[in-house]
C-alpha positions as CSV (number, residue, x, y, z in Angstrom):
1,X,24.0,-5.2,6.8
2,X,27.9,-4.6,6.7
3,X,29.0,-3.8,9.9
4,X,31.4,-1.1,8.0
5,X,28.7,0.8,7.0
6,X,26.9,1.3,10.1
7,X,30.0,2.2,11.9
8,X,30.1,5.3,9.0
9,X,26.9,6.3,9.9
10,X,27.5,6.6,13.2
11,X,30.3,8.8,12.9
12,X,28.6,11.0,10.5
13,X,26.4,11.4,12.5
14,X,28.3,11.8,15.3
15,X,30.1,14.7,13.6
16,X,27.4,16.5,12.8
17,X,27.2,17.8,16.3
18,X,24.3,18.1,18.8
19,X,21.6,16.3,16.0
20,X,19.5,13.8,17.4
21,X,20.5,10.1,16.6
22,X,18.3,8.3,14.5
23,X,16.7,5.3,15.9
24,X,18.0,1.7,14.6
25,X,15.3,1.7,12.7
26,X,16.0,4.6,10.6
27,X,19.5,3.9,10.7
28,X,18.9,0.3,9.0
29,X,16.9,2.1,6.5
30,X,19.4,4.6,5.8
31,X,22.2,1.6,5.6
32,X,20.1,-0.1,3.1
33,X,19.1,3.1,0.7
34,X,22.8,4.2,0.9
35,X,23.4,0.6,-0.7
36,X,20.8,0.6,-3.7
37,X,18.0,-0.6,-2.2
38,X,14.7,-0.2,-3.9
39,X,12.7,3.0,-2.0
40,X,9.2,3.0,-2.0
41,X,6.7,5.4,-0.5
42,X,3.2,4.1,0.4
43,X,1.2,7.3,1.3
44,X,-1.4,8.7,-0.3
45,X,-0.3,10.9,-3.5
46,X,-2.1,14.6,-1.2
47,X,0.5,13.7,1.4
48,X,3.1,13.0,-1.0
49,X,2.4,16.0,-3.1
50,X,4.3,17.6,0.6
51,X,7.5,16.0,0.1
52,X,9.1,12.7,-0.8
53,X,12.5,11.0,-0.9
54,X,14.4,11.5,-4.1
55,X,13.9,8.4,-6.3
56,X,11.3,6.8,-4.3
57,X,8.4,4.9,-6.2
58,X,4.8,6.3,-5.4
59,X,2.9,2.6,-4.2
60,X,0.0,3.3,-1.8
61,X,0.4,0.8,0.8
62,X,-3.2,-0.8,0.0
63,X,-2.1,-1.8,-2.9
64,X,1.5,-2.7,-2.6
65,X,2.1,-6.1,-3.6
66,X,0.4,-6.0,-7.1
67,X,2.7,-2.8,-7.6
68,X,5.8,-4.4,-6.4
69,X,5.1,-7.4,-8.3
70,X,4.4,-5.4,-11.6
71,X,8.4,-4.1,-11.0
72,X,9.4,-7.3,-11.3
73,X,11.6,-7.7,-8.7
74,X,13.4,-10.7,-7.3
75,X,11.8,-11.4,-4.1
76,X,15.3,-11.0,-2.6
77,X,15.4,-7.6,-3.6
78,X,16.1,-5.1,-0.9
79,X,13.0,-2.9,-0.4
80,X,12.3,0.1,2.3
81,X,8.9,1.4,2.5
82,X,7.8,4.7,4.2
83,X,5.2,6.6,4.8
84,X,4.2,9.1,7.4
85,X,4.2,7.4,11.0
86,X,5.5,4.0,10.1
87,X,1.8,2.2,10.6
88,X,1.1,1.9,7.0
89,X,4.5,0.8,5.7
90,X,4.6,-1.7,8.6
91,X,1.3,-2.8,7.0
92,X,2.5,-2.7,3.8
93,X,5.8,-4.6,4.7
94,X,3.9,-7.3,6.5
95,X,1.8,-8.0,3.2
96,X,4.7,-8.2,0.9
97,X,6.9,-10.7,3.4
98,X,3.2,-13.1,3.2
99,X,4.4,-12.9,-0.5
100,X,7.5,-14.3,-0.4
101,X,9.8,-11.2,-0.4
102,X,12.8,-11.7,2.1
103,X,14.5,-8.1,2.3
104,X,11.5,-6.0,3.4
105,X,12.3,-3.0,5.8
106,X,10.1,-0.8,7.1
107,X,11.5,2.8,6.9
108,X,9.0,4.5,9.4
109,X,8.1,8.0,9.0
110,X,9.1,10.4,6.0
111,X,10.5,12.8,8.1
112,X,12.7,10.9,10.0
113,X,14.3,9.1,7.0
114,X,14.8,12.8,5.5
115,X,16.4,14.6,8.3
116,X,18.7,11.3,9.0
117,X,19.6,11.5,5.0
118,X,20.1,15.4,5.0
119,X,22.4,14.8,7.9
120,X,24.5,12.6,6.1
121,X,24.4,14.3,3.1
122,X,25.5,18.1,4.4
123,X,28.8,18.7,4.1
């Protein structure tokens, strides 16, 4: 990660007043969507049917490395999974680095990523 681009986020969200800070965590996550990386949220299509990240791809987490592998991406590619308290997506990040791919971060919770993307996002 680009130092640059961490420094941004902390000022915005630094400016946005008395909001909580983000964990490092979440902030790596955040770093990474904000420069293209490939979102992907492993819960269960009831919880998702609650909310989801924009453009995030629907993989349950048990079956996450045949459904990254049929996106073909490089095993390089910068992924973040989600879900809703961070167990599965560690899970399902743990399978896919087995696999070969390099640039696997697990995201954590749905909400967490959210709020910390609606707070960089509001004006």
């Amino acid at each position: 990660m680009k130092p640059t681009y961490l420094g941004l986020l902390l000022l915005l969200w630094s400016a946005y007043g008395g909001a909580e800070m983000p964990d490092k965590n979440t902030q790596n996550a955040v770093a990474l969507i904000s420069q293209g990386a490939t979102v992907i949220d492993v819960r269960t299509p009831i919880e998702i049917a609650d909310g989801a990240l924009p453009g995030a791809l629907s993989i349950i987490h048990t079956d996450i490395v045949a459904g990254v592998q049929a996106l073909a991406l490089p095993s390089d590619a910068p992924l973040v999974l989600y879900c809703r308290s961070g167990n599965r997506s560690g899970m399902a990040a743990e399978a896919l680095q087995a696999q070969g791919y390099t640039q696997v971060t697990n995201g954590g919770s749905y909400q967490q990523l959210a709020a910390a993307l609606d707070q960089i996002s509001a004006p």
